[in-house]
Every structure is written in C-alpha cells, then in structure tokens.
N, C-alpha and C positions, 0 to 999 in steps of 0.2 A: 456551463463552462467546462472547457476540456483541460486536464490535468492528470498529470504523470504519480502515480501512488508504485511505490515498495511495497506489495504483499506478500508475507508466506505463501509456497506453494498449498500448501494443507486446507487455509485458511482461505484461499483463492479456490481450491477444487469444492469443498463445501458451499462457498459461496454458489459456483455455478452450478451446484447441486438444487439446493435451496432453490434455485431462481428457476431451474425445470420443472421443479414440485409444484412452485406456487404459479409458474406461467407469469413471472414478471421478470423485467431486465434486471440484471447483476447491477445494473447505476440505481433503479429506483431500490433495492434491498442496500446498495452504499446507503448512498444518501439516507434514508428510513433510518439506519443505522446513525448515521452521524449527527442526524438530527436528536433522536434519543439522549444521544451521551450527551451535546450539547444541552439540550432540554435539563437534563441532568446536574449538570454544571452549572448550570444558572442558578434552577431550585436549590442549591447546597443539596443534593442527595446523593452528588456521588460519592461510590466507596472507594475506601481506600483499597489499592490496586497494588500486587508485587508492581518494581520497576520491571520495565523489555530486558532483554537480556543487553550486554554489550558485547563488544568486541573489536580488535586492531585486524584493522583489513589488511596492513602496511602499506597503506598512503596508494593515492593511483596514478598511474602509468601516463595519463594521458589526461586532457581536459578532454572532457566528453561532449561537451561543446565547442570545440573545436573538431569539423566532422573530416577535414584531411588528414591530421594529426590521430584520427579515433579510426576513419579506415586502414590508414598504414597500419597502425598498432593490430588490429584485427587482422593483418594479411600475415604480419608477420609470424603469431599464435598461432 
C-alpha cells in the first residue's frame, strides 16, 4: 500500500542512510520499523515516550486537496 508519511528531514536523511548501508529499500527499514513498535504495543512493552513536540502552523491557505485552488496558491508564493 502507497501512503503519504510527514518525516523530519534528519530522521529521513538517516533513514536513507541506513538503507545504503544495509542494501535494503527505505519501505522495507519503514515498515521493519513499524512493525517493531507495533509488535511493542501489543506485548505491553512499550516505553513511555516524551510527547512530539507541537506547534500552530496558523491554519492553511488552501485545501491541499483541492489541486486548482493548491496550484494558484503555489503560483502566487
């Protein structure tokens, strides 16, 4: 399944880091990953984790699924 992820730029370069070292695709080191935490979750083993940080974006400009409304906005910028 294809799907849209938000990652840190940091946390992304790493990744594709990792994924030339070991000669595997950045999906199979995801997923290996998500699998774990999940695995995790199930067992009660996970740790307690700081929260993500947050933050106010101030609200967005456009629906971004709207792709006429999302090119204007982008030509205009």
């Amino acid at each position: 399944m294809k799907t849209t992820l938000n990652i840190d730029d940091h946390v992304m370069q790493r990744l594709r880091e990792a994924a030339a070292r070991q000669g595997r695709t950045m999906s199979e080191l995801v997923e290996a990953g998500l699998r774990r935490v999940l695995d995790e979750v199930e067992e009660g083993t996970d740790q307690v984790r700081e929260p993500l940080p947050q933050w106010q974006s101030g609200g967005a400009y456009v629906d971004v699924a709207d792709r006429d409304a999302l090119q204007d906005r982008m030509e205009r910028d």
